[in-house]
N, C-alpha and C positions, 0 to 999 in steps of 0.2 A: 304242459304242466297240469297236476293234478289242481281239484278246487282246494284240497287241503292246503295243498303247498302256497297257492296263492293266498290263501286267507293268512296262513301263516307269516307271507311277507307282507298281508297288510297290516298285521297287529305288532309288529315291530315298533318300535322309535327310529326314528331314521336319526343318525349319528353326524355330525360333521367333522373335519380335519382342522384341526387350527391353523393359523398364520401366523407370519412372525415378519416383522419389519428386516430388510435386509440394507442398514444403511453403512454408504459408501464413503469412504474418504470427504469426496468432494463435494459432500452436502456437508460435512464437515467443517470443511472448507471454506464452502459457501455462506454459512451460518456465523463462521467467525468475523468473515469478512463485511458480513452485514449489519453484527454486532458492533464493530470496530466504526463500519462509514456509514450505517444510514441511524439504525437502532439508537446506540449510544446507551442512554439510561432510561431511555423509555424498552419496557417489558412486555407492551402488547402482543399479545397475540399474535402470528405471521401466517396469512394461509401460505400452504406448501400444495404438492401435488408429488404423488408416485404412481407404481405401474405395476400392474401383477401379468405374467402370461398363462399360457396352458399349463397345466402339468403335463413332467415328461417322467415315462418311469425309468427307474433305473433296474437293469438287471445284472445279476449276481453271476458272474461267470465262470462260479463253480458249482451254482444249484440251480441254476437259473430260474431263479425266484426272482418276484419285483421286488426291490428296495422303496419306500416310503422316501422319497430325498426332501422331504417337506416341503410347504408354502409359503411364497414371499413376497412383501410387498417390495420393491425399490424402490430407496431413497438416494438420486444421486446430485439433488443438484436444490437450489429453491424454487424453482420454476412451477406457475401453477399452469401452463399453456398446453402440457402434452401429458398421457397417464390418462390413468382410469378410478384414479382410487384421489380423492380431496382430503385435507386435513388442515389442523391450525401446529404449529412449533410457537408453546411459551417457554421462551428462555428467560430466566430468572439472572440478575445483577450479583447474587450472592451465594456461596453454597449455602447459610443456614436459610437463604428466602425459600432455596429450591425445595428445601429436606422441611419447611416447615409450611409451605404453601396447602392449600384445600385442594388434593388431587381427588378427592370424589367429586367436589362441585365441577371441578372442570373437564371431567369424566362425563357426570350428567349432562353438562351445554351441549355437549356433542353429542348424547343418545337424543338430548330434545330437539335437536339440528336434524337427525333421522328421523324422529319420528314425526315430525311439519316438512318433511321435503315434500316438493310438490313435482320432481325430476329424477328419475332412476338413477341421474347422476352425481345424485343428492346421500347416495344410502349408502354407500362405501369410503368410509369417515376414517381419517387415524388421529393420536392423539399423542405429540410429543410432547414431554413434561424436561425440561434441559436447563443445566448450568453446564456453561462452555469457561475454562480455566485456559482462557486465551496465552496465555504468558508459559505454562508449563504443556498447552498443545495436549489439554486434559479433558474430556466430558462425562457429565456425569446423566443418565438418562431414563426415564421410565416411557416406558412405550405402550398403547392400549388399541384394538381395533374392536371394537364397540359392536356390540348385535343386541337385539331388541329380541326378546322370549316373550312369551305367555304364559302367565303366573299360574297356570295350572294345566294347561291342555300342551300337548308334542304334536309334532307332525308324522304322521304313521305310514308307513310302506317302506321299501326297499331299495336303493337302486343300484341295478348292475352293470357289468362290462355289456358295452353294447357290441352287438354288429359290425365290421369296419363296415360294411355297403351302406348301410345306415346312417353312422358317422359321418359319412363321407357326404352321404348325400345334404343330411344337417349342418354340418360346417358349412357346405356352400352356398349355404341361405344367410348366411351371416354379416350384417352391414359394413361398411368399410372400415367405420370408425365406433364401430357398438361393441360393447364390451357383453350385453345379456339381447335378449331379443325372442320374440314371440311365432310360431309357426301353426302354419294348419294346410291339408292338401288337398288341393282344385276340387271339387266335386267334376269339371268337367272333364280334367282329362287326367286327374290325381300328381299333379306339379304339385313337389313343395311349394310354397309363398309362404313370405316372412314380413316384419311389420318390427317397429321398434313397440317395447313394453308400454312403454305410456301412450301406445294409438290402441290397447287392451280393446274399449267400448267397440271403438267401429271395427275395429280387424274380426273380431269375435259373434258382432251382433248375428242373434238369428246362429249361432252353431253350438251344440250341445258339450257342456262342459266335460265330460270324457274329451273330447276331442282338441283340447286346449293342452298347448304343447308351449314349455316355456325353457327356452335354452340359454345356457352362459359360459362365457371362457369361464374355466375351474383352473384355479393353478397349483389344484391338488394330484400327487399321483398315488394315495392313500385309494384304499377299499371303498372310503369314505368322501362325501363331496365334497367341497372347500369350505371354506365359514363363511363368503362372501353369498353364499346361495341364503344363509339365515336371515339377513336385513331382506331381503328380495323375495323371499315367500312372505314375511310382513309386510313388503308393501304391497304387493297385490292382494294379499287378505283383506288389509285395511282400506287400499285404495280402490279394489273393482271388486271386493268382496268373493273374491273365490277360496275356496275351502277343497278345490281336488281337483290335480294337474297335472300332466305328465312331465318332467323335467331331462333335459339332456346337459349333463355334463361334458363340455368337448375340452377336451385334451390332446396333445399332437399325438399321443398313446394310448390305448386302453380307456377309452373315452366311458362314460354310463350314461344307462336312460333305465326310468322307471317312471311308476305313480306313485305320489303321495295325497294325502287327505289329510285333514284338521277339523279337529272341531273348536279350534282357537277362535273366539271374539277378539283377545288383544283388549277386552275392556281394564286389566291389570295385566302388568308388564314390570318385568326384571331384567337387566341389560349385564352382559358379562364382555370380559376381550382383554383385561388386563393382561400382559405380557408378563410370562415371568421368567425370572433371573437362574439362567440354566445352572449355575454355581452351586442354589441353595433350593432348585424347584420354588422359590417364594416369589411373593410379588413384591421386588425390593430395587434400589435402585441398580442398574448396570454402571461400569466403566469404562470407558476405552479411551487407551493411550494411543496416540498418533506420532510422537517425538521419534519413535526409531521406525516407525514404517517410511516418515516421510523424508523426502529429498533431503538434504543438512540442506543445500544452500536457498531451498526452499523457504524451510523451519527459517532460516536466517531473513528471507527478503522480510518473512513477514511479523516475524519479532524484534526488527531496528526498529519498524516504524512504529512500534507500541506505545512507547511512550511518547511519540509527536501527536500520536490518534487519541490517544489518551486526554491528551490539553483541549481537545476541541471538544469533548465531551459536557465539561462542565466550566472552565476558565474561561477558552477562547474560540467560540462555537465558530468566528468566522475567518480564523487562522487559513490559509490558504499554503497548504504542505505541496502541493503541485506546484508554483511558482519556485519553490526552494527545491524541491526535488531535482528540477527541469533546472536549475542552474548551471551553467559549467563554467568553475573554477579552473584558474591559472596560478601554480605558487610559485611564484620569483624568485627562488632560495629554501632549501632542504634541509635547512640549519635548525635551531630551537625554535624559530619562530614558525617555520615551515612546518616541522612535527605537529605540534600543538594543534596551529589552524589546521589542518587536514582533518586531523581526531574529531575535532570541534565541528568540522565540515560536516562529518559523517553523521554524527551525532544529531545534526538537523538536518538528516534525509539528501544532504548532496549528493549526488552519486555516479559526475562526473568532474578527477578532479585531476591537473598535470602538473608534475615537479618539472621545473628548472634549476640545476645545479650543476658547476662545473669541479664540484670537490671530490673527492672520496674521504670516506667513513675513517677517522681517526681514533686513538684510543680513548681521548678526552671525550669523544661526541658522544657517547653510550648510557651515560650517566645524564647527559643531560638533554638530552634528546631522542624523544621514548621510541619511537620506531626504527633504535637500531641497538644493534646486541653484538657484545665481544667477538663472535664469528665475523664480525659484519668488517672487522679491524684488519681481519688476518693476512697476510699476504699484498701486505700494499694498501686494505681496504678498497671496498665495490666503491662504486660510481654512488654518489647518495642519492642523487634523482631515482635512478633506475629501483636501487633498495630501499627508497622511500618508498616508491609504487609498490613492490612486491610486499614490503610487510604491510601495506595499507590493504591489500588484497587475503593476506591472510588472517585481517582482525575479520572484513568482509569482503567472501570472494563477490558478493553480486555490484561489487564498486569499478566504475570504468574507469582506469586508473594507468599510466605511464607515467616515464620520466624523461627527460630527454635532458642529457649533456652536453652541454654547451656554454660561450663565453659569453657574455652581453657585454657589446661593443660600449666605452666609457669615454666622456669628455676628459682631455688629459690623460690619457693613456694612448698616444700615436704609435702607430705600425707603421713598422720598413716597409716596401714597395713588395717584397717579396710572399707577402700575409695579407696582399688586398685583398684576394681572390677567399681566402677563408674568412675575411671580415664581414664581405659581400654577402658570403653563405649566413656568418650571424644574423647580420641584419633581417636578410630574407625569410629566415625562420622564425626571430622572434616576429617578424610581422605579422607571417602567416599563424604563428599562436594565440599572439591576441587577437587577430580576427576572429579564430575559432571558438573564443570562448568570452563568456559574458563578462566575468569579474576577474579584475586581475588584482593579486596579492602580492604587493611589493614590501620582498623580505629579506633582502640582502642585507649583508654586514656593512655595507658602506655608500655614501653621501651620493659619489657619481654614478653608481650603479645603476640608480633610479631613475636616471633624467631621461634616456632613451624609450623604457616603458611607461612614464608619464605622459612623454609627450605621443602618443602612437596610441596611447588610451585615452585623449584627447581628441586627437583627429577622427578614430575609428569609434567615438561616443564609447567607449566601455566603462562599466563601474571600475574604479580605482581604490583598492583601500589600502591606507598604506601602516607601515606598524615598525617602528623603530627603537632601539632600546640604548639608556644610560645606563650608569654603574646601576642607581635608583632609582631613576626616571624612567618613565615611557613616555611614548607618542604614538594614539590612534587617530587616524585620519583619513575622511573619505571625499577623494578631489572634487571640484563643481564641476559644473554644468554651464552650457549657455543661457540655461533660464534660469538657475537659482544663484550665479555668479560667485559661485564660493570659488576660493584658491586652493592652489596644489600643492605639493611640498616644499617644493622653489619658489613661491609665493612670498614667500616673505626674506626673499634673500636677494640683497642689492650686489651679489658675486655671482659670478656664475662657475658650476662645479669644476672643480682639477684633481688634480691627484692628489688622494687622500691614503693613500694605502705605502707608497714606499717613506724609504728612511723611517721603520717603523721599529722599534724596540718589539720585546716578548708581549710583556703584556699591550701595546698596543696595537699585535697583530691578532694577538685573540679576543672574544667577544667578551669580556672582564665584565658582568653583571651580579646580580644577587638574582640566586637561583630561583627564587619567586617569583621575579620579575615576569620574565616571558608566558610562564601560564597566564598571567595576567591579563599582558598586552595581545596575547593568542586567540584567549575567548572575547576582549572586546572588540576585537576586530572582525571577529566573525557573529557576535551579538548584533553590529552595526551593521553589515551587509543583509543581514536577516531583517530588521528594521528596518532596512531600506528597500527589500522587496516586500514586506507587508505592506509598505505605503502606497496611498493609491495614484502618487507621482512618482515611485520607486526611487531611480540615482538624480532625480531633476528636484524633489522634496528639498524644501527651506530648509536652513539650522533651525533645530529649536532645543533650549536649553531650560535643564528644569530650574537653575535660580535666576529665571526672566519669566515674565508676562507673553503668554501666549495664548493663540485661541486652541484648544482642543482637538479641534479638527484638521489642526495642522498636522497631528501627532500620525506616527504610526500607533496602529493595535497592542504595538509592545510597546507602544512609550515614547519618549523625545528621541530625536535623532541629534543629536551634537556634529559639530562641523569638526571639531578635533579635542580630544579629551587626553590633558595633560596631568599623568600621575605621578605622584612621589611618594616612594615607601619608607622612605625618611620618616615623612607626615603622615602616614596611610591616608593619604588623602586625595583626590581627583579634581579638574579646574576645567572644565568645561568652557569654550573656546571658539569664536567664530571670526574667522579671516574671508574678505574679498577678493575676487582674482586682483591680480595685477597684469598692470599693459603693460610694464618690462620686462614679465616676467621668461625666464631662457629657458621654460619648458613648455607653457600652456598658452603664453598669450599670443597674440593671431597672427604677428608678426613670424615666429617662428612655425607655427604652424601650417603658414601659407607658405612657406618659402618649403617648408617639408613636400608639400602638394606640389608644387612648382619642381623640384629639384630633385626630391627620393629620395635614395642609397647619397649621393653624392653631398647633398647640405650635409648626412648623418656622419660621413668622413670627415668635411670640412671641420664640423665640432670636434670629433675625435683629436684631430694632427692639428689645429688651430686652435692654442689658448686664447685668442682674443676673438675669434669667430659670434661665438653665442653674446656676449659682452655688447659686439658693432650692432650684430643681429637683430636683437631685444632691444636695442636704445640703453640700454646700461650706460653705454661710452657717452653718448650725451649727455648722461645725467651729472657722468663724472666732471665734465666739461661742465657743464651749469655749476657744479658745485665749486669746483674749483675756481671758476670767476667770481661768483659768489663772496668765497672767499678771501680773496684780493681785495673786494672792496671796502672789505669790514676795517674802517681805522678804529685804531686802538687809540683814549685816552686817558693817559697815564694818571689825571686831574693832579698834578703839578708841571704847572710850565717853565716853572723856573730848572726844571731838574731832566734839561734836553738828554743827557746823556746816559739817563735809566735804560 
């Protein structure tokens, strides 16, 4: 090369290629997710970490020219552990906090974060400016990667396509984990050696600055070096005071090496890197919508729990949505009462939940029972367990959800000899169900229905809540425990159940209520289970009732837990309620329950085919006995004696 041509590439400006953040979905992703469970309403600042590589060129395969395919930082994740490139993400609480926030001051923290690093791995900064619109899977973003100038002096020379022998031999001096790095060759036997940037003093000492070789991954495939080489000639200007270097850009293609020189002090300095908005070439905010890129059932896992994530931000900071989440519900009946609680389930993050029902879908049930629809009627009507599962899956697929059809064996409803064998299979299944699941919802149309899964949610400790309905009335209620000794349904009944369902008229075979009713008694039933797992003795917690005297700390985080809450919409009014077990009683008290453990399937016939079984069972029969002697002894005085024949 002639001296001309040489002087002429030193009197150049040397040029660099810009950068541009390349962020992914799942930092997207990640950012929501961390907004929603760690963030909340605090706005701080997040360090982040990305990653830049070589540049690769692209070539044109009908001119075979390079193509420029630009440079990028990746953002795919929060993680500040791997990457080569550090930054802070301030997401902002509000669009107008984001649109009116000081994006120069927070612009400048970061050029003064460069320009005090005292670690090469300090210089390659980015700078996200974000409001995330969680709810519509919407962000809004301004993007900056920061470089430090000299308010008056450029850095001069040239640099070109290198050598591949050259290349090659430079790449392979390059650290394992260095993103830039310093070279110089043996005097004794001309071996590269390399040294990381910040060992400059001693790698260097004692060798003449021609000789000062400073190389970096470039993740430009431009003419031009990367923008990440501008902070990086500042910091060795400023920090080992060199002013004239030879520089290798390595790239997995078309790599460059040249010299530059500066007459830069860096004593005034101007900082550029704002990203601009390819729409309008301006420096304005970007958008990007994620709703139709991402999974549907995705978008859905993570916008149910919106508004549960939501409450612990500012209401209920120590809400505990993992306890309710992890719950798995049992619905005893697919009827009105079933519909509702499930909704209601979902609604607070349940998300596993199984119907029992032995009906199908009638024409009356559609109206009043929202998970099923006129198709649902046709042809005899589907199974309603099974079609409560499947529309409960189509409000959301990510719900673990069945049905399962079947009879629950009832006291006072005896089977011929020839139906053991399928009673047997009842039995069996219902047991294996409530073992399977934590909370059982007893929601059948009728009285005897219930005694079978009380008593088997008793022996097996499961929560019980039960929910019954008047024309006007309701009945919520969540059975006891052996430590908090509250009663069950059969609690307070000196009978034990029979048949309640024949010789039944129209309206007393169908559920005759005021259509109000059951939303009602649906959401307090599922309020109270919820209440009962925020408590920190969950289904073992006291009654406590709010028109009594209590200590506080008995309460769940939502509030009193009531033993049973009896409404009339007569009154619009509710009566708050606490019953103790009883030791008569023919579902929960220990008498029967021990004889269940003892016996199995066979005590569960006995009750079935024997109206007096549960009665002898429970001590009922003694009581009758007491009472009825009792009663003989009672003389009547008429207080006239003259009048023997009153």
């Amino acid at each position: 090369m002639s001296s001309s041509a040489q002087n002429n590439k030193n009197n150049q400006i040397q040029q660099f290629s810009s950068i541009r953040l390349q962020i992914y979905k799942e930092f997207w992703n990640a950012l929501s997710s961390h907004k929603l469970n760690t963030q909340k309403l605090d706005d701080a600042a997040v360090a982040i970490g990305g990653e830049f590589e070589s540049g690769r060129a692209v070539q044109d395969r009908n001119t075979g020219e390079s193509i420029d395919s630009g440079a990028y930082i990746i953002l795919d994740s929060l993680s500040t552990e791997h990457g080569n490139v550090r930054g802070t993400v301030k997401n902002f609480n509000t669009i107008e906090d984001f649109k009116r926030c000081d994006k120069v001051s927070l612009f400048n923290d970061v050029v003064e974060h460069i320009k005090n690093a005292t670690s090469v791995d300090d210089i390659t900064r980015i700078l996200l400016i974000t409001y995330s619109d969680i709810k519509k899977f919407t962000f809004h973003y301004l993007a900056a990667t920061p470089a430090v100038i000299d308010g008056s002096a450029q850095w001069m020379g040239s640099l070109e396509r290198c050598e591949e022998e050259l290349a090659a031999e430079m790449q392979a001096t390059q650290p394992a984990h260095g993103w830039c790095w310093i070279v110089k060759r043996s005097e004794s036997d001309g071996q590269l050696l390399s040294a990381g940037v910040d060992d400059w003093k001693d790698f260097y000492r004692d060798t003449p600055s021609a000789h000062y070789t400073l190389a970096f991954v470039d993740p430009s495939s431009a003419q031009t070096p990367g923008w990440v080489l501008r902070n990086l000639l500042y910091y060795i200007a400023t920090r080992f005071g060199v002013r004239r270097v030879n520089v290798f850009a390595s790239r997995h293609s078309a790599s460059l090496f040249g010299e530059l020189s500066t007459d830069a002090t860096y004593a005034s300095t101007r900082s550029v890197g704002w990203e601009k908005n390819t729409e309008n070439g301006k420096i304005t905010p970007k958008t990007i919508n994620l709703s139709t890129s991402l999974d549907p059932t995705r978008l859905a896992n993570q916008a149910v729990d919106l508004n549960l994530k939501l409450m612990k931000w500012r209401i209920l900071p120590e809400l505990n949505l993992d306890s309710i989440a992890s719950n798995k519900c049992l619905l005893l009946g697919a009827g009105t009462l079933g519909c509702y609680v499930a909704r209601g389930l979902m609604a607070w993050g349940v998300r596993t939940i199984t119907f029992v029902d032995n009906g199908k879908v009638s024409y009356s049930n559609p109206v009043r029972q929202p998970l099923f629809e006129f198709e649902d009627c046709l042809d005899g009507g589907k199974e309603k367990a099974e079609c409560a599962a499947e529309k409960l899956r189509r409000v959301y697929p990510g719900v673990e959800t069945r049905g399962v059809a079947m009879n629950i064996p009832m006291p006072g409803h005896p089977f011929p000899p020839h139906l053991a064998a399928s009673v047997d299979g009842d039995i069996a299944q219902l047991e294996q169900l409530i073992q399977q699941h934590d909370t059982v919802f007893l929601l059948t149309d009728s009285r005897e229905s219930r005694w079978l899964p009380s008593m088997l949610g008793k022996v097996y400790e499961k929560t019980v809540i039960n929910a019954a309905l008047g024309f006007d009335s309701y009945l919520v209620m969540r059975h006891g425990t052996p430590l908090n000794k509250l009663g069950c349904y059969y609690c307070n009944d000196i009978v034990a159940p029979t048949d309640s369902l024949s010789d039944r008229t129209l309206d007393q075979m169908c559920t005759v209520t005021r259509p109000g009713l059951a939303p009602l008694a649906a959401a307090t039933a599922v309020e109270m289970l919820t209440s009962l797992v925020q408590h920190k003795h969950g289904k073992d917690a006291a009654s406590t009732r709010a028109t009594e005297q209590h200590d506080e700390h008995d309460e769940s985080i939502l509030g009193v837990i009531p033993h049973q809450i009896r409404g009339q919409l007569s009154r619009f009014d509710s009566v708050q309620i606490t019953g103790m077990a009883y030791e008569n009683c023919t579902a929960c008290s220990q008498r029967v329950t021990n004889e269940y453990k003892t016996r199995g399937k066979e005590m569960i016939k006995m009750a079935i085919n024997d109206g007096e079984y549960l009665v002898t069972l429970s001590g009922l029969a003694e009581l009758y006995k007491a009472s009825e002697d009792a009663i003989k002894d009672i003389q009547i005085d008429s207080g006239d004696e003259s009048n023997d024949d009153f």
